[in-house]
LUMKOL-578385 format. One record per residue: y, x, z of N, C-alpha, C, CB in turn; residue in one letter; residue number from 1. Coordinates in steps of 0.001 Angstrom, whole numbers, plus 524288, in hexadecimal, padded with zeros to 5 digits. Atoms other than C-alpha are relative to their C-alpha. Glycine has a CB too. Layout:
REM residues N
{{Y, X, Z}, {Y, X, Z}, {Y, X, Z}, {Y, X, Z}, A, NUM}
...
***
This chain:
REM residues 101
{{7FB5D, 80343, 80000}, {80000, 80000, 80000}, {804DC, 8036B, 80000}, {80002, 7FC4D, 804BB}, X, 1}
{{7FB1D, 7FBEC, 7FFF8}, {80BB8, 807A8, 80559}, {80704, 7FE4F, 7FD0C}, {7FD32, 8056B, 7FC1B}, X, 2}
{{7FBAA, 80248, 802D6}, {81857, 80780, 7FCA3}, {8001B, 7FC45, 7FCD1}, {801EA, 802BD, 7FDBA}, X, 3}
{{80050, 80292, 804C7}, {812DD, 7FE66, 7F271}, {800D6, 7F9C8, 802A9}, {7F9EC, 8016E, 7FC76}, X, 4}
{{7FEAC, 8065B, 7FC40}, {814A5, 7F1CE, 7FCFF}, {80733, 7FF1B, 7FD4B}, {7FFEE, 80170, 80A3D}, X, 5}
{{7F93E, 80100, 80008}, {8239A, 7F358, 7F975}, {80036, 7FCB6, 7FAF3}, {80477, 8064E, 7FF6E}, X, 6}
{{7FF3B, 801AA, 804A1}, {8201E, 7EEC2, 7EBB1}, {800D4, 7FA54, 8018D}, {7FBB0, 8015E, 7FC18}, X, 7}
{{7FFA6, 806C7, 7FF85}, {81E21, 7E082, 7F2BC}, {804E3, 7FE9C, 802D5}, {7FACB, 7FD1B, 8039B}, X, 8}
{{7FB34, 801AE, 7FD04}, {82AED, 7DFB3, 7F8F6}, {803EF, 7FE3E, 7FB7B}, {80284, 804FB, 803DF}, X, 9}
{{7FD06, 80409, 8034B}, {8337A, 7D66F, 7F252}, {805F9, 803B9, 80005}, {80046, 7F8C0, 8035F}, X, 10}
{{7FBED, 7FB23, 8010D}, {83E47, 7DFBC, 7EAF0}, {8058E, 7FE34, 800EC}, {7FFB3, 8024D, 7F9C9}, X, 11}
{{7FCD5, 7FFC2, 7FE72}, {848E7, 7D83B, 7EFCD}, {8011D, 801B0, 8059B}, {80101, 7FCD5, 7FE9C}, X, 12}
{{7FE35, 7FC41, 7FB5D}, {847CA, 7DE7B, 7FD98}, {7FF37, 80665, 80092}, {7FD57, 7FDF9, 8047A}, X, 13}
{{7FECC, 7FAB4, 7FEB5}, {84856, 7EB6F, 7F9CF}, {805B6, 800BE, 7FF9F}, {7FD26, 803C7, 7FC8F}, X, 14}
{{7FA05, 7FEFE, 7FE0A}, {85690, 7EAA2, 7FA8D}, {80244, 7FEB8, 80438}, {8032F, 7FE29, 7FD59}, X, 15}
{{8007D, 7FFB5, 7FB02}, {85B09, 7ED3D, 806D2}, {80335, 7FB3C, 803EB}, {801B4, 80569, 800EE}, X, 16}
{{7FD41, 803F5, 7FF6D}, {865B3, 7E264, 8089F}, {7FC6B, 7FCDC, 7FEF2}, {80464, 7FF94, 7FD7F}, X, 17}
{{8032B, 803BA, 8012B}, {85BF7, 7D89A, 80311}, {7FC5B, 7FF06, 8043B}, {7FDA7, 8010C, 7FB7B}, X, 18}
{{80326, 7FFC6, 7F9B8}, {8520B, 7DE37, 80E3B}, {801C3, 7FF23, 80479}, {7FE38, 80458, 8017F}, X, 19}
{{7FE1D, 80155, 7F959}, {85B8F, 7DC08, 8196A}, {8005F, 7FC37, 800EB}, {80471, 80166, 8024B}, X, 20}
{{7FE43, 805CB, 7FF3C}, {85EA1, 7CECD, 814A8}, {7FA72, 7FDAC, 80048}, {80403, 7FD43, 7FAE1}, X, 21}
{{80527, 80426, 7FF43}, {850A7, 7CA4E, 8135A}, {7FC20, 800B5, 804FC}, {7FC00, 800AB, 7FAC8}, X, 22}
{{8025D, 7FEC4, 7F9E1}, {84C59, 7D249, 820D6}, {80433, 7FB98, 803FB}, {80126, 80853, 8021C}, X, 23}
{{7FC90, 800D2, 7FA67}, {85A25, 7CB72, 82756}, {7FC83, 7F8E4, 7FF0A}, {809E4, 800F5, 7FFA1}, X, 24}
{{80035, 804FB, 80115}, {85520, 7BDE8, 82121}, {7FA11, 7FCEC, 800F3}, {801E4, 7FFD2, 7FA90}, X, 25}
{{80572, 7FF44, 7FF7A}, {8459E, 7BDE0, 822E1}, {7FF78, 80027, 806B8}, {7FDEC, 805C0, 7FC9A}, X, 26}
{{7FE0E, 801EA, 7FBB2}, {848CF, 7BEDE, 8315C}, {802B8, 7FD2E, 803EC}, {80052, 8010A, 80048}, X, 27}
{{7FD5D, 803E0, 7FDF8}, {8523C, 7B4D1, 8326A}, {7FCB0, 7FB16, 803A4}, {802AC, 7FE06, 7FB56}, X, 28}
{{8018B, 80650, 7FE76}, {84F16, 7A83A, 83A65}, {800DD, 7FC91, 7FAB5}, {8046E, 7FD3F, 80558}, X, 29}
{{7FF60, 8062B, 8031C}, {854FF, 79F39, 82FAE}, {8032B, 8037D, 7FC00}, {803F1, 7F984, 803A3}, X, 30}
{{7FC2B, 7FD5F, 804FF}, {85FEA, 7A12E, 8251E}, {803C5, 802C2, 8026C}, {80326, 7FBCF, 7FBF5}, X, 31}
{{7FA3F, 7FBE0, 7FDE6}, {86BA9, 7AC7A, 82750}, {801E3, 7FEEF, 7FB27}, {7FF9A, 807AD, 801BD}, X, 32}
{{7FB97, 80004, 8036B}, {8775A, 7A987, 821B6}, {801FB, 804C5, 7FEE1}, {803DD, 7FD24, 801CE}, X, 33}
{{7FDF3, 7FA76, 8046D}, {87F39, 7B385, 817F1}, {8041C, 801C4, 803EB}, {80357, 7FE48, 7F884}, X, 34}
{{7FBDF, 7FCC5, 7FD45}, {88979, 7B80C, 82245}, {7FCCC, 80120, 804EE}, {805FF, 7FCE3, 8011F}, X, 35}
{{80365, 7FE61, 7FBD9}, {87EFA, 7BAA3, 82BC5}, {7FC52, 8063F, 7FE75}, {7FBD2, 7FA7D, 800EB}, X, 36}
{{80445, 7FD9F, 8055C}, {87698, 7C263, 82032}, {8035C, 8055F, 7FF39}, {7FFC7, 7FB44, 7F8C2}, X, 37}
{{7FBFE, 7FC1C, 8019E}, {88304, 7C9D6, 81D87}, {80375, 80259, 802FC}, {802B5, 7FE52, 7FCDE}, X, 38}
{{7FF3C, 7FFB4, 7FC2E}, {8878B, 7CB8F, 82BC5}, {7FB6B, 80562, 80059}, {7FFDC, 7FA9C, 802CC}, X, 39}
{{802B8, 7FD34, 7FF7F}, {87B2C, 7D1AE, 82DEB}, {7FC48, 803D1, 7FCBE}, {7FED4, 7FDEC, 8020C}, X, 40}
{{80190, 7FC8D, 802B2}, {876C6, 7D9BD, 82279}, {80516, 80238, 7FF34}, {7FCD7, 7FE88, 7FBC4}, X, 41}
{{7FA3A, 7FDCB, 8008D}, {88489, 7DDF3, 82226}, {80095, 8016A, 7F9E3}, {80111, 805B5, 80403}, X, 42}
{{7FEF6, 800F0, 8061B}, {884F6, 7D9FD, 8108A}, {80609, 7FDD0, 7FFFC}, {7FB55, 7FB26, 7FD0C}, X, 43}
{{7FA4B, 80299, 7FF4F}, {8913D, 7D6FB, 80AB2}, {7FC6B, 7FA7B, 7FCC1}, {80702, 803E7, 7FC11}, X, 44}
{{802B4, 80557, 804BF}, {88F3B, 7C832, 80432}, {7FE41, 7FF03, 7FB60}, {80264, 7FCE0, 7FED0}, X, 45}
{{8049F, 7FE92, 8040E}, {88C32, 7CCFE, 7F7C5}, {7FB81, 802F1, 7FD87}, {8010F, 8003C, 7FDF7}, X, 46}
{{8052E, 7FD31, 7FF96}, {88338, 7D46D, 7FB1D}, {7FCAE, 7FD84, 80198}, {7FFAC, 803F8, 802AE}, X, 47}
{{8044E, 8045A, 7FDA0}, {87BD8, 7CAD5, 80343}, {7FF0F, 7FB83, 7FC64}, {801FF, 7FD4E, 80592}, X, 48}
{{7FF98, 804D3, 803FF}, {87D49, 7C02B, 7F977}, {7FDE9, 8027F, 7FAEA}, {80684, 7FD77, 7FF20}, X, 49}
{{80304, 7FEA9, 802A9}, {87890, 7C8BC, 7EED1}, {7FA61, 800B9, 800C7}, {801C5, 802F4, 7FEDF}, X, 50}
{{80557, 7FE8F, 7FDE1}, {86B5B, 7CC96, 7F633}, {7FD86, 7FB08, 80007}, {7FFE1, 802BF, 805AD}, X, 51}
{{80338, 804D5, 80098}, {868DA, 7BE15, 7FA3C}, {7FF1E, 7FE30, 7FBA5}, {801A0, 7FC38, 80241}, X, 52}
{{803E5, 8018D, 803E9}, {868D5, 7B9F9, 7ECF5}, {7FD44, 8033C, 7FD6B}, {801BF, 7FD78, 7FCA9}, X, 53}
{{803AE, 7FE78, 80279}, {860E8, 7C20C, 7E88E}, {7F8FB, 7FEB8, 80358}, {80200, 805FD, 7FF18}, X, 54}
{{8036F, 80325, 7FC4A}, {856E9, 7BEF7, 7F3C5}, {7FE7A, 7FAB2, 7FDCA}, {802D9, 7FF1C, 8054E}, X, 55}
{{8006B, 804DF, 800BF}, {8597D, 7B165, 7F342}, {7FC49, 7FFE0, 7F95C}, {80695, 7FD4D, 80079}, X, 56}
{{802A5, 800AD, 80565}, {855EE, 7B366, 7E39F}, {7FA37, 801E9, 80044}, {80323, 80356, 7FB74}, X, 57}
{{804E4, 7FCF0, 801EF}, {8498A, 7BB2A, 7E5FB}, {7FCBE, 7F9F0, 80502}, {7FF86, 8099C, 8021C}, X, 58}
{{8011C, 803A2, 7FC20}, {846BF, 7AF80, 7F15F}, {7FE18, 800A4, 804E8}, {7FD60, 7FD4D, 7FE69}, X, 59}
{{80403, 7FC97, 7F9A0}, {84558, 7B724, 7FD07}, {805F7, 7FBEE, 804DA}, {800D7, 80CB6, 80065}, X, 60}
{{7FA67, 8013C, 7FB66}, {85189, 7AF73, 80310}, {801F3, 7FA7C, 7FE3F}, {8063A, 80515, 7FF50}, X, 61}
{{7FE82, 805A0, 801DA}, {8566A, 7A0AC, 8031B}, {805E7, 8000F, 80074}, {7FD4C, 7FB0A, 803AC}, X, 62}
{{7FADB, 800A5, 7FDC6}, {8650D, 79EE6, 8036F}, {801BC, 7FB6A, 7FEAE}, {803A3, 803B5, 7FEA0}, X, 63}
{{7FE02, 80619, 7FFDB}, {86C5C, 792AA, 80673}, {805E8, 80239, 80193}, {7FC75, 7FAFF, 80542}, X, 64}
{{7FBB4, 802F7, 7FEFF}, {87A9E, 78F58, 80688}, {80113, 7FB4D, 80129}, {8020C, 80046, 7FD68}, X, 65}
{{7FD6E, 80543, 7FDDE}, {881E9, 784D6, 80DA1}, {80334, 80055, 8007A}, {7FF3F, 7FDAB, 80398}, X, 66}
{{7F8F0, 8007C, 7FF74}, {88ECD, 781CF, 8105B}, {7FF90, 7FE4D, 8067E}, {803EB, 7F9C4, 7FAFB}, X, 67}
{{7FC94, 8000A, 7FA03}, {89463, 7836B, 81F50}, {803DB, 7FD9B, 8003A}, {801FF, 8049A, 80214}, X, 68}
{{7FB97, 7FFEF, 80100}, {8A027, 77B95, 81E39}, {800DA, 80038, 7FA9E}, {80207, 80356, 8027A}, X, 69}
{{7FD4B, 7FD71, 804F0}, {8A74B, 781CF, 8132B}, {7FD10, 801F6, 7FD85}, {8039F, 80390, 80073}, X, 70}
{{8024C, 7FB66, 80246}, {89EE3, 78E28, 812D5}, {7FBA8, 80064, 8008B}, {8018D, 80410, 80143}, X, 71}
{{8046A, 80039, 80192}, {89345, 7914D, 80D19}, {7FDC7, 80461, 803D7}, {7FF98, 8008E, 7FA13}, X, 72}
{{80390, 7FDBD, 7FC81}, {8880E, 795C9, 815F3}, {7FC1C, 80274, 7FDE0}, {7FE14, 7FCCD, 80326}, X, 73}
{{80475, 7FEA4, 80253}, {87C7F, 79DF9, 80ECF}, {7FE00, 803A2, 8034F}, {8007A, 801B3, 7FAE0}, X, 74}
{{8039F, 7FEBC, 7FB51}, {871CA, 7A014, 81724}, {7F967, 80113, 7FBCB}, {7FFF7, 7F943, 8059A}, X, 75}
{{80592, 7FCF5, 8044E}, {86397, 7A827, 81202}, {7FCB3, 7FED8, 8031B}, {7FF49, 8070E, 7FE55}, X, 76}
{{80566, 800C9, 7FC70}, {8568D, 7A5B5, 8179B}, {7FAC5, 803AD, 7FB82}, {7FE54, 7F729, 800E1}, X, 77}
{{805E5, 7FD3B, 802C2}, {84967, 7AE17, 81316}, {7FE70, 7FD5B, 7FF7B}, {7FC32, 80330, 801B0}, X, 78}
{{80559, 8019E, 8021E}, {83F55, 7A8B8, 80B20}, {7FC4C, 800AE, 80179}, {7FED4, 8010F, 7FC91}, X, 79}
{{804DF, 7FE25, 7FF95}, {832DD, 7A95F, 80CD8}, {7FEFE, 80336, 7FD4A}, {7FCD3, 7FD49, 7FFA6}, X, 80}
{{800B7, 7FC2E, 8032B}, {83223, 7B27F, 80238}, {8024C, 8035C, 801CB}, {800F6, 7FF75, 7FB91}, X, 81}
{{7FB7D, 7FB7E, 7FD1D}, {83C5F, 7BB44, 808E7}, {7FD4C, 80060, 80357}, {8061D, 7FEF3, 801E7}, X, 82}
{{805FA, 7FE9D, 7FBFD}, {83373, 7BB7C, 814A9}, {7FC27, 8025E, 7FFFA}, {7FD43, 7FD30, 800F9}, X, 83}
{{80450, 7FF3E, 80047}, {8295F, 7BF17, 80EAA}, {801B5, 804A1, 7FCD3}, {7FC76, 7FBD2, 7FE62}, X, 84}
{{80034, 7F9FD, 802E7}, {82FFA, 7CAA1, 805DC}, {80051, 8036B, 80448}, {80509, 80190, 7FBA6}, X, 85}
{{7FEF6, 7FAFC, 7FE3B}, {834CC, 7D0A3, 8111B}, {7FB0C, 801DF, 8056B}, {806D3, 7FFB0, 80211}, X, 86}
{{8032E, 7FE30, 7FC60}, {828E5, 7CFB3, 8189F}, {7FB94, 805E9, 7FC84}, {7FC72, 7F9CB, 80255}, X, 87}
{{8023E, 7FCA8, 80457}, {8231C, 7D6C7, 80BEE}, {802D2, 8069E, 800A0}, {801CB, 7FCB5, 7F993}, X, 88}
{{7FC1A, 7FA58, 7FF71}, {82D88, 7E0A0, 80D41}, {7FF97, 80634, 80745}, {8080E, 7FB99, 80057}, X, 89}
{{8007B, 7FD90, 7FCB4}, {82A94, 7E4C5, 819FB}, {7FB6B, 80033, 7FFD0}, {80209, 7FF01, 803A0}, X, 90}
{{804C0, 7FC9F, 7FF6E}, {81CB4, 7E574, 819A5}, {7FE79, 804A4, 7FC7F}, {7FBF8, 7FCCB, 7FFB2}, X, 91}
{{8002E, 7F969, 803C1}, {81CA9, 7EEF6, 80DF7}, {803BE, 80390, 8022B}, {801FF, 7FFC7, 7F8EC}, X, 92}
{{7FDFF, 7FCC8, 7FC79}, {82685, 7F716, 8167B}, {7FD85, 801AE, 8027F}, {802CB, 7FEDE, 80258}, X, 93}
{{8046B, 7FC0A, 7FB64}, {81DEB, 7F84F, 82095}, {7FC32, 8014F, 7FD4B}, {7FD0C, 7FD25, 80577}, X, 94}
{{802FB, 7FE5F, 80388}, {813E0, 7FA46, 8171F}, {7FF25, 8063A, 7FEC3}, {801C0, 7FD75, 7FC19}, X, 95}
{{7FE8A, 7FBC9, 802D6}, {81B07, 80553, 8112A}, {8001A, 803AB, 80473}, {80520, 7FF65, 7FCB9}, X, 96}
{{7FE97, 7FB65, 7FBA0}, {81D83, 80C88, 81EFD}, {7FB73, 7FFCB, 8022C}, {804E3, 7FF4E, 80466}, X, 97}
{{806DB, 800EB, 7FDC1}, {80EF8, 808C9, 82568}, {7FF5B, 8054A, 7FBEF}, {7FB3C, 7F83F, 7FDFA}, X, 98}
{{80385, 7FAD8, 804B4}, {80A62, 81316, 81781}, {80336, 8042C, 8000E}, {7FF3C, 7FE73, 7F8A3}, X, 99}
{{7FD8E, 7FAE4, 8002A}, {8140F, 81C77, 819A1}, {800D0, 803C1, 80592}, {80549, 7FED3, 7FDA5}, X, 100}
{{8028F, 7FCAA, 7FACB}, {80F4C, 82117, 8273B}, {7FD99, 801DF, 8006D}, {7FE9B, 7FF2F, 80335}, X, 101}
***
C-alpha cells in the first residue's frame, strides 16, 4: 500500500484552504455561517467564496442562503460525501506515515 492510498483521496482536498474548510466543516455540529468560516480560517471573502464553490460543485458541501432581515445569511453544512472524502483523506495519511516507520 503506502503512498499509493493518496491516489483515493478526492483531489479537491489537496489544497490546503479547501482542507481546513472541509476539516473546520466535517466537525461542525450543524451549519457555520460565512463570517464565522472567515473569522476563523482567517480568508478574505473571495477567497472563501471561491473554494466553497468549487466544493459545493464537486458536492462535498451544501450551501444555503436566506435573508436575516435585509441581509443575506449563507450558511455550509458537509455532505455526506464530504464526510466521507475527508475520512478517506486521513486514513491514507496515516497510511502513508504507519509505512514510513
Amino acid at each position: 500500500m503506502g503512498s499509493s492510498e493518496l491516489l483515493n483521496v478526492h483531489p479537491a482536498l489537496f489544497d490546503r484552504v479547501r482542507l481546513a474548510i472541509m476539516a473546520h466543516l466535517s466537525l461542525a455540529k450543524g451549519a457555520v455561517d460565512f463570517n464565522t468560516l472567515l473569522a476563523e480560517l482567517e480568508l478574505t471573502r473571495g477567497n472563501l467564496s471561491t473554494h466553497m464553490k468549487k466544493l459545493e460543485d464537486d458536492g462535498l458541501v451544501n450551501i444555503k442562503k436566506a435573508f436575516i432581515g435585509r441581509k443575506t445569511r449563507t450558511t455550509y453544512h458537509c455532505t455526506g460525501k464530504g464526510k466521507k472524502a475527508v475520512q478517506t483523506y486521513l486514513s491514507a495519511v496515516e497510511t502513508v506515515l504507519k509505512s514510513s516507520l
